[in-house]
PAVEX-37690 format. One record per residue: residue number from 1; residue in three letters; x, y, z of N, C-alpha, C in turn. Coordinates in nm, 2 decimals. Layout:
@n NUM | res ALA | nX X | nY Y | nZ Z | caX X | caY Y | caZ Z | cX X | cY Y | cZ Z
...
END
This chain:
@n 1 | res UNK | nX -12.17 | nY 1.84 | nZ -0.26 | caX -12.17 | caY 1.91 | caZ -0.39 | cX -12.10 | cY 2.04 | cZ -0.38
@n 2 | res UNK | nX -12.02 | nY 2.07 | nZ -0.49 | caX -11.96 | caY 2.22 | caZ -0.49 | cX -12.05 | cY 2.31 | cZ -0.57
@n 3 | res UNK | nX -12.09 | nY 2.43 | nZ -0.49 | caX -12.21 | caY 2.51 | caZ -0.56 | cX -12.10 | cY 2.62 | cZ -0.61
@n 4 | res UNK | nX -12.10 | nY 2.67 | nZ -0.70 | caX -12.06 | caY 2.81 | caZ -0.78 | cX -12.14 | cY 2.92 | cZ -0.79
@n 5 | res UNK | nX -12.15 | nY 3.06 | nZ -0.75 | caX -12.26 | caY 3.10 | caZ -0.81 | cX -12.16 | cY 3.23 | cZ -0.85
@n 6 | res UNK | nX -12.17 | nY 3.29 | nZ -0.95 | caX -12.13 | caY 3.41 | caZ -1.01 | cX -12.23 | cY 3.52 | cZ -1.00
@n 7 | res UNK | nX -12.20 | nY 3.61 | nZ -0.95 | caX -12.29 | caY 3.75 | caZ -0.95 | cX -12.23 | cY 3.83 | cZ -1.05
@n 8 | res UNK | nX -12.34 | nY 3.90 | nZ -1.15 | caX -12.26 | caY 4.01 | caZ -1.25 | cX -12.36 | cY 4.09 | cZ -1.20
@n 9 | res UNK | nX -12.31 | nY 4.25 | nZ -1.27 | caX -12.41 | caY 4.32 | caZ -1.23 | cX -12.48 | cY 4.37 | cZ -1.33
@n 10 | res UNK | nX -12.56 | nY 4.47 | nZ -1.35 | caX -12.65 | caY 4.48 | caZ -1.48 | cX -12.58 | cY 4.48 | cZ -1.61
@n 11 | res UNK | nX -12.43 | nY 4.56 | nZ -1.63 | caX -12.41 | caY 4.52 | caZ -1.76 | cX -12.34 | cY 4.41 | cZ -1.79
@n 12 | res UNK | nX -12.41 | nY 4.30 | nZ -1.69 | caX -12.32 | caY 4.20 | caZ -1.69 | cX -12.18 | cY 4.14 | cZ -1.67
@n 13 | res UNK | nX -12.08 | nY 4.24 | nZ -1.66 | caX -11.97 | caY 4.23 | caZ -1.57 | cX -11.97 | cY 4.15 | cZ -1.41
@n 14 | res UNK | nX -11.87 | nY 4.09 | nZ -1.43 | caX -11.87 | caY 3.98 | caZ -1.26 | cX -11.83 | cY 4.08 | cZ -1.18
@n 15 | res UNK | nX -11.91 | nY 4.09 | nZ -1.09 | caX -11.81 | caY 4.13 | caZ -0.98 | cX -11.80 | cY 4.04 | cZ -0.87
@n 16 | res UNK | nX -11.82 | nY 3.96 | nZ -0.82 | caX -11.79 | caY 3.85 | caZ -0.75 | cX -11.82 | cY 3.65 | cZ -0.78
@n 17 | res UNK | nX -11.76 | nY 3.63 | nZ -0.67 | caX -11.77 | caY 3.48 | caZ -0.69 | cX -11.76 | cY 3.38 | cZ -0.57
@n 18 | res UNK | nX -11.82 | nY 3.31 | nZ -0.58 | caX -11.81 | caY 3.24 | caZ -0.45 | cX -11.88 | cY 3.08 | cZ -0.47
@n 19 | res UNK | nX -11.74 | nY 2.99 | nZ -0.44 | caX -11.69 | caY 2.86 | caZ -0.42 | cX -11.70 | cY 2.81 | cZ -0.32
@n 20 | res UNK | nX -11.89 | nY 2.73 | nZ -0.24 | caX -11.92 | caY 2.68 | caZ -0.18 | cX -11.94 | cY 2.50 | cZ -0.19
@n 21 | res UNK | nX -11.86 | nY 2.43 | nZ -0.09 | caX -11.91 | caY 2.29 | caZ -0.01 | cX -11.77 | cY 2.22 | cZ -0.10
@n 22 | res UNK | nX -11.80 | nY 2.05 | nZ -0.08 | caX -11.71 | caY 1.98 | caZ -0.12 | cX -11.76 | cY 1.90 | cZ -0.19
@n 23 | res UNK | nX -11.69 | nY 1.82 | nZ -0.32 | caX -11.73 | caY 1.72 | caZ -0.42 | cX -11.81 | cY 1.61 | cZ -0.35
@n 24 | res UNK | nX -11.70 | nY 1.56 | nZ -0.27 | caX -11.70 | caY 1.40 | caZ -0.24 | cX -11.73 | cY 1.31 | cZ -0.34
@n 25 | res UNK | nX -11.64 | nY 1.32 | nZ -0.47 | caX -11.61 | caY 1.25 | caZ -0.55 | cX -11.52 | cY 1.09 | cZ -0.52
@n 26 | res UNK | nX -11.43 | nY 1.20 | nZ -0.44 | caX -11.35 | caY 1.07 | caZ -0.36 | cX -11.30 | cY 1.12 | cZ -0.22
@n 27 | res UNK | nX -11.23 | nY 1.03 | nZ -0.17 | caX -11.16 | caY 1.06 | caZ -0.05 | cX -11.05 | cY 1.21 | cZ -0.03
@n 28 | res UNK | nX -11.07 | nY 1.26 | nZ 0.05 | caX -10.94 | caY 1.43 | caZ 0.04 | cX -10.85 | cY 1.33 | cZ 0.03
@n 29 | res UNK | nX -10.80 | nY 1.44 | nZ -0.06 | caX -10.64 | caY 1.43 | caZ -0.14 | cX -10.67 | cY 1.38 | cZ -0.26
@n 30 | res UNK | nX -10.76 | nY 1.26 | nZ -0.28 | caX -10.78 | caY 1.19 | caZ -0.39 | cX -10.92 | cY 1.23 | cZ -0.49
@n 31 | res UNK | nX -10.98 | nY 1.37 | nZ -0.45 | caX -11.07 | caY 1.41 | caZ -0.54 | cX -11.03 | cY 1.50 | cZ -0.63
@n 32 | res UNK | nX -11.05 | nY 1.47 | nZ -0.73 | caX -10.99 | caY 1.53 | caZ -0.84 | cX -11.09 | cY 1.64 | cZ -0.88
@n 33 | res UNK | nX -11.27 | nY 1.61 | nZ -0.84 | caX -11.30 | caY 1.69 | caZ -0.87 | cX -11.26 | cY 1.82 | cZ -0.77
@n 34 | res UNK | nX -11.27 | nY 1.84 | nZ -0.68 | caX -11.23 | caY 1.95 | caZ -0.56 | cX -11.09 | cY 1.99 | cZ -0.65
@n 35 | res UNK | nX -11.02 | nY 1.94 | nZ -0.62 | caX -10.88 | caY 1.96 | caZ -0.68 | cX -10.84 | cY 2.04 | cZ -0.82
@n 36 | res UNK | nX -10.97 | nY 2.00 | nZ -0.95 | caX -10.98 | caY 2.08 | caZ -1.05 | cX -11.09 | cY 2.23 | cZ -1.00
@n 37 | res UNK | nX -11.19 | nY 2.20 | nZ -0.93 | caX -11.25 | caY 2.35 | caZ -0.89 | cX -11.12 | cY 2.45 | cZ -0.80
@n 38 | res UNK | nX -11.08 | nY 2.39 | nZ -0.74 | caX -10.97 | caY 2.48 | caZ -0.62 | cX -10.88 | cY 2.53 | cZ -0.75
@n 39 | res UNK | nX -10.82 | nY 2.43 | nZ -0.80 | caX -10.70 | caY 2.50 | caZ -0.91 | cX -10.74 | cY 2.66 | cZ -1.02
@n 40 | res UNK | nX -10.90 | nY 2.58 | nZ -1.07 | caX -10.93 | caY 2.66 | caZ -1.15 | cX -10.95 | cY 2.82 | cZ -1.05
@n 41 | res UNK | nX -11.06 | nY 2.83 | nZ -0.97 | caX -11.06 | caY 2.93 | caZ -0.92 | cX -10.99 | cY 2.98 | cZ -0.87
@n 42 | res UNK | nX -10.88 | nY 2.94 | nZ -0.75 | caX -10.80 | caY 2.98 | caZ -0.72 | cX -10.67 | cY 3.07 | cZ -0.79
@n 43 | res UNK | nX -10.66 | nY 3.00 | nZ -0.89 | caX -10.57 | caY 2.99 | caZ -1.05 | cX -10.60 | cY 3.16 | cZ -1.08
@n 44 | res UNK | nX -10.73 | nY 3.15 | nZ -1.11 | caX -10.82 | caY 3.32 | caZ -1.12 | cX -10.80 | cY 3.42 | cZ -1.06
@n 45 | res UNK | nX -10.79 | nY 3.38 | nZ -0.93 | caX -10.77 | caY 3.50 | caZ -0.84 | cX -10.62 | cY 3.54 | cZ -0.84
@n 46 | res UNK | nX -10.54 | nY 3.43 | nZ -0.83 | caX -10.35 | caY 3.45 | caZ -0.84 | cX -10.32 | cY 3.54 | cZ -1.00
@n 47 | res UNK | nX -10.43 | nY 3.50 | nZ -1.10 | caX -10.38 | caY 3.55 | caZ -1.24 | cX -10.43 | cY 3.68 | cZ -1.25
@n 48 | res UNK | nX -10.52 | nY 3.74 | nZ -1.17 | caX -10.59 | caY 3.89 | caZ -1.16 | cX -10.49 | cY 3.95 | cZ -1.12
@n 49 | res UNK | nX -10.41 | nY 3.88 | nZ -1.02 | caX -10.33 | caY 3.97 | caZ -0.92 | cX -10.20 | cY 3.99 | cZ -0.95
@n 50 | res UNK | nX -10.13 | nY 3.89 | nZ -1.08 | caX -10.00 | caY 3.88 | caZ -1.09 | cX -10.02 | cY 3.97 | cZ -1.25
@n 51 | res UNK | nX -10.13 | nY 3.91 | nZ -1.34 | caX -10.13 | caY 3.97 | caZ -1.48 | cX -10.17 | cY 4.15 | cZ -1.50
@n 52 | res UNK | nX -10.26 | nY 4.14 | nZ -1.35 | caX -10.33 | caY 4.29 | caZ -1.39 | cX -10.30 | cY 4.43 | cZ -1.26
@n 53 | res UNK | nX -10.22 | nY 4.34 | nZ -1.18 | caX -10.15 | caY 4.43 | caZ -1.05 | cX -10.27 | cY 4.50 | cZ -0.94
@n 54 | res UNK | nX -10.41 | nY 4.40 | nZ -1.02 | caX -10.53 | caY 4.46 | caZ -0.92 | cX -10.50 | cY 4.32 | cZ -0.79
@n 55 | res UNK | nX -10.54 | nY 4.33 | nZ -0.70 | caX -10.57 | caY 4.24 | caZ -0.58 | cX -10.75 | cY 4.25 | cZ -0.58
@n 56 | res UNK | nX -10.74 | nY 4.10 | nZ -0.61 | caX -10.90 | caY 4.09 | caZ -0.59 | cX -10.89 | cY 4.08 | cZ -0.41
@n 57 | res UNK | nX -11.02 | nY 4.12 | nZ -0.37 | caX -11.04 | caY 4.05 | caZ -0.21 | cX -11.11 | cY 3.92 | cZ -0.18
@n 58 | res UNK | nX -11.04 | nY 3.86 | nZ -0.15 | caX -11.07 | caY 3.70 | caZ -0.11 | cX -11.09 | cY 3.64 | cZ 0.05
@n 59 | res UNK | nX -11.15 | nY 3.56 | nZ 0.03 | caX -11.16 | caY 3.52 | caZ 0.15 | cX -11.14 | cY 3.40 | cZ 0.10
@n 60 | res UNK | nX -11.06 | nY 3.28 | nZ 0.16 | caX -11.05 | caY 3.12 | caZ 0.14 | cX -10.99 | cY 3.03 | cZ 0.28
@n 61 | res UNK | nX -11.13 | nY 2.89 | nZ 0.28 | caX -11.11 | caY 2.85 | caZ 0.41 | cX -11.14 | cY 2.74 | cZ 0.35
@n 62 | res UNK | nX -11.14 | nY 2.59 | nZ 0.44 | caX -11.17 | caY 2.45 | caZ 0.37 | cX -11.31 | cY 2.49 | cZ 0.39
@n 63 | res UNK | nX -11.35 | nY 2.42 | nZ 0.20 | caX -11.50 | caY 2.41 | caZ 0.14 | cX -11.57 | cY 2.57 | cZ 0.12
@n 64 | res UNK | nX -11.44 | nY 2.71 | nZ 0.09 | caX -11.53 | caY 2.80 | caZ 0.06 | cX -11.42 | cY 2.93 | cZ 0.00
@n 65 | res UNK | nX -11.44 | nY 2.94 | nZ -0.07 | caX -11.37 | caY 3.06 | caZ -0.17 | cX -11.46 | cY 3.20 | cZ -0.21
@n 66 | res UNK | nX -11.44 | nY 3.30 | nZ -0.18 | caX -11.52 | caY 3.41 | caZ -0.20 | cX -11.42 | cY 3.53 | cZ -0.27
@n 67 | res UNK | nX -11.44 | nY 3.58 | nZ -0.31 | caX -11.36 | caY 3.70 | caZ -0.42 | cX -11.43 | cY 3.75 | cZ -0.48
@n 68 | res UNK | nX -11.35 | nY 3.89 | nZ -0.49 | caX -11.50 | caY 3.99 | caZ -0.54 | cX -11.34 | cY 4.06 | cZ -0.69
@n 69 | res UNK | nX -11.43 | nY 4.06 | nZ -0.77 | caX -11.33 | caY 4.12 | caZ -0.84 | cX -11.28 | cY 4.31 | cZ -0.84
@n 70 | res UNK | nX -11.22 | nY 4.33 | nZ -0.85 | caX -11.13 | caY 4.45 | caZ -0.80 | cX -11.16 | cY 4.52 | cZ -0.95
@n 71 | res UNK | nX -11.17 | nY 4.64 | nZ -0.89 | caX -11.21 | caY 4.73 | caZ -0.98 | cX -11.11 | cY 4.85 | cZ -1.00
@n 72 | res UNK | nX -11.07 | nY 4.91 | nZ -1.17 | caX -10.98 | caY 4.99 | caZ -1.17 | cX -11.01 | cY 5.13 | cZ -1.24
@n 73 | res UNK | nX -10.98 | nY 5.24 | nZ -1.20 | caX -11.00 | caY 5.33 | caZ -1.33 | cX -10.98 | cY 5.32 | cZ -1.45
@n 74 | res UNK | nX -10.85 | nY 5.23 | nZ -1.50 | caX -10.83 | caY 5.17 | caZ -1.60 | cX -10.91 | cY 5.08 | cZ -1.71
@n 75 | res UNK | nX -10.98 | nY 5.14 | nZ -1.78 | caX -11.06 | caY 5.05 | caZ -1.84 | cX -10.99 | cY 4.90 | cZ -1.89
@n 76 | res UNK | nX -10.91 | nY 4.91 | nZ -1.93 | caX -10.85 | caY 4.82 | caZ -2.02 | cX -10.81 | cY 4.70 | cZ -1.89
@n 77 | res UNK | nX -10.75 | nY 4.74 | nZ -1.77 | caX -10.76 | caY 4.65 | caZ -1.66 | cX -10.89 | cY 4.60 | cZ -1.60
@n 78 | res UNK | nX -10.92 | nY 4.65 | nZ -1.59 | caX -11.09 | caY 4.58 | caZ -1.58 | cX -11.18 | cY 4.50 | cZ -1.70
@n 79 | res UNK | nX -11.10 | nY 4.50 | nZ -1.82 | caX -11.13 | caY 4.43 | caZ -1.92 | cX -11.02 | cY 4.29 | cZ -1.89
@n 80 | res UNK | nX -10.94 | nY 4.31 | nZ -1.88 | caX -10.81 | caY 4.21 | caZ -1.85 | cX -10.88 | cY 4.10 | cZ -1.74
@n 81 | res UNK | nX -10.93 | nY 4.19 | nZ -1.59 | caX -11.01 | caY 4.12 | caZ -1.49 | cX -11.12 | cY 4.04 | cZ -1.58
@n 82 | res UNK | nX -11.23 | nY 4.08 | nZ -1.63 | caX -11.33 | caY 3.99 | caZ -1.66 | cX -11.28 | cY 3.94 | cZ -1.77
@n 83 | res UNK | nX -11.21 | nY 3.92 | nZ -1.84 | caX -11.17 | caY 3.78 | caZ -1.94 | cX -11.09 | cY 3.68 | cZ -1.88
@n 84 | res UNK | nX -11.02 | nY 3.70 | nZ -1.76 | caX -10.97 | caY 3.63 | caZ -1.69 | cX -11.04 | cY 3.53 | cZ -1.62
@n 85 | res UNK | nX -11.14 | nY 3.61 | nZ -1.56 | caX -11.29 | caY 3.56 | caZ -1.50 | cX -11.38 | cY 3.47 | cZ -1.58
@n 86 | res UNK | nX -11.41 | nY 3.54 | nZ -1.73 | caX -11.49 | caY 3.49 | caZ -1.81 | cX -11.42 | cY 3.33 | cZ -1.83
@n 87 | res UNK | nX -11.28 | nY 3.30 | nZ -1.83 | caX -11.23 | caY 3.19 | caZ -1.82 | cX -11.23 | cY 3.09 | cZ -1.74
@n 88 | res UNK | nX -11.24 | nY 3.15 | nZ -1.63 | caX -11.21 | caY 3.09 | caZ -1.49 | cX -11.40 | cY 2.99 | cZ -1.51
@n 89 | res UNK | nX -11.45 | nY 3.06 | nZ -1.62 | caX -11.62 | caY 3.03 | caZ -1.57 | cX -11.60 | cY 2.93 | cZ -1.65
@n 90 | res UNK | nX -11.56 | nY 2.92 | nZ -1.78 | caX -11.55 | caY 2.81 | caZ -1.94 | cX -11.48 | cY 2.73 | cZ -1.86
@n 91 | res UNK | nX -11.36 | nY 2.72 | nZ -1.80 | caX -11.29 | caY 2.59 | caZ -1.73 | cX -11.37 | cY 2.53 | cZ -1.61
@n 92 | res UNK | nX -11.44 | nY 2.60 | nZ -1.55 | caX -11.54 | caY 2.53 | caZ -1.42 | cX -11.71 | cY 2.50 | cZ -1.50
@n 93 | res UNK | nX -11.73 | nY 2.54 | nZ -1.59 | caX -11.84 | caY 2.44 | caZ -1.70 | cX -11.77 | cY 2.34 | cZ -1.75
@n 94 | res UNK | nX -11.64 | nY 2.34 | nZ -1.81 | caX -11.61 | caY 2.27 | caZ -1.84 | cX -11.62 | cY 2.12 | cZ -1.75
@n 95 | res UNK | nX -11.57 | nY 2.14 | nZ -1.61 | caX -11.54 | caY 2.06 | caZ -1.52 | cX -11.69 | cY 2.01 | cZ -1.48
@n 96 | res UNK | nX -11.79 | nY 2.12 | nZ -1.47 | caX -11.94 | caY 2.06 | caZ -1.46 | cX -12.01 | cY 2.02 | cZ -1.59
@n 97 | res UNK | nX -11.97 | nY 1.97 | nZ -1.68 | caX -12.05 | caY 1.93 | caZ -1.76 | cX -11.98 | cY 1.76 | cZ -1.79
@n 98 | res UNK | nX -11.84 | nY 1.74 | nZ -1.75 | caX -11.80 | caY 1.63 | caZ -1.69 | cX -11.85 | cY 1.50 | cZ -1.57
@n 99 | res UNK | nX -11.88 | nY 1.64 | nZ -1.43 | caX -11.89 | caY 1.57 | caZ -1.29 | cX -12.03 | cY 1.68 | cZ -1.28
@n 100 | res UNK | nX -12.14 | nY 1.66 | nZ -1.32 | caX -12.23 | caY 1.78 | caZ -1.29 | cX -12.29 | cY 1.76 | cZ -1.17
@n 101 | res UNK | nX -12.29 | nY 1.58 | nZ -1.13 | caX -12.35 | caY 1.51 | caZ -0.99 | cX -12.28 | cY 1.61 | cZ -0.90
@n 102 | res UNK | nX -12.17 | nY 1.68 | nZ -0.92 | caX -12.07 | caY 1.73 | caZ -0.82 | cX -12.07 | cY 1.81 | cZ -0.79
@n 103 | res UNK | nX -12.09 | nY 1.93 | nZ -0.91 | caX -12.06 | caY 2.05 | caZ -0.95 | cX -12.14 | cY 2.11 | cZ -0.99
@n 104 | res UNK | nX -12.25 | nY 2.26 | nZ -0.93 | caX -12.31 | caY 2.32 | caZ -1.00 | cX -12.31 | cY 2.46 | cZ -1.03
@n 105 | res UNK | nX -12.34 | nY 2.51 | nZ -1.13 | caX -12.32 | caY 2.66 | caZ -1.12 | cX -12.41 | cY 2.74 | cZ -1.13
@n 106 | res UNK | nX -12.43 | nY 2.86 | nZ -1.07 | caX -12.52 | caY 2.94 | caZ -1.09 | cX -12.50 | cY 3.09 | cZ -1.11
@n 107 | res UNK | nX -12.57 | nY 3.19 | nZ -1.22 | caX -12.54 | caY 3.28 | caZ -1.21 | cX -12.67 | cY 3.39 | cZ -1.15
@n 108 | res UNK | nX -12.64 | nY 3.48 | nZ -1.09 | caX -12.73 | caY 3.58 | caZ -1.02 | cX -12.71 | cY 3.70 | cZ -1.12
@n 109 | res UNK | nX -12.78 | nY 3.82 | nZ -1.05 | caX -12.76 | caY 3.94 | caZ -1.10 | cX -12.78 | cY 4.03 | cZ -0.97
@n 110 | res UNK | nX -12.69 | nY 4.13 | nZ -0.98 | caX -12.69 | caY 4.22 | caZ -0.86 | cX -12.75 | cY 4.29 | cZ -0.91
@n 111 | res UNK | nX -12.86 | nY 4.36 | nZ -0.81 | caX -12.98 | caY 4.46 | caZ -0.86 | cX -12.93 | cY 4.61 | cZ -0.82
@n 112 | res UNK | nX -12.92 | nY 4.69 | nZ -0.92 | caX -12.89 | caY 4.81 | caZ -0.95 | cX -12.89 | cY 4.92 | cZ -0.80
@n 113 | res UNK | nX -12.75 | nY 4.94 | nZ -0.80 | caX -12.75 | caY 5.03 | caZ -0.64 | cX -12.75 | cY 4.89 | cZ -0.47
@n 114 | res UNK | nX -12.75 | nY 4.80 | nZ -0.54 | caX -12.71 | caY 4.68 | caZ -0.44 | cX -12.64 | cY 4.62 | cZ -0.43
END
């Protein structure tokens, strides 16, 4: 199963994410679910970094994606970051409310000064 868990922090803003395990919907190469979670997330992190000139920091290895979203003085860039994010979340419900045997998501909350 691919676990998701999104961390915001108190005012609810994401600041990280992290894309653990594998579908095994089907055979590698031929799971589409893996293949729609990799695109979408991955997709998120490339569109933070190309649309809004922030670099999220990532870490990505087989069966694990981690990214913390990047933070700017610019308000309006850090607005840019979380709607991009807030997308990245609608397209991967999307994908779990399809394959949910596969796909689960969870969100946390980072506790204030942690």
């Amino acid at each position: 199963m691919i676990t998701i868990t999104i961390v915001r922090n108190v005012d609810k803003a994401i600041i990280r994410f992290t894309v653990s395990g594998h579908a095994f919907y089907n055979d590698p190469g031929k799971d589409i679910v893996c293949a729609g979670v990799s695109a979408v997330t991955i997709g998120a992190v490339n569109a933070i970094e190309k649309l809004t000139g922030l670099e999220p920091r990532a870490i990505s290895e087989s069966g694990l994606l981690r990214a913390e979203a990047p933070h700017s003085a610019d308000p309006k860039r850090n607005d840019q970051v979380q709607l991009l994010l807030e997308g990245m979340i609608v397209a991967l419900e999307s994908i779990a409310e399809s394959y949910g045997k596969y796909v689960k998501i969870k969100e946390t909350f980072e506790k204030k000064g942690g």
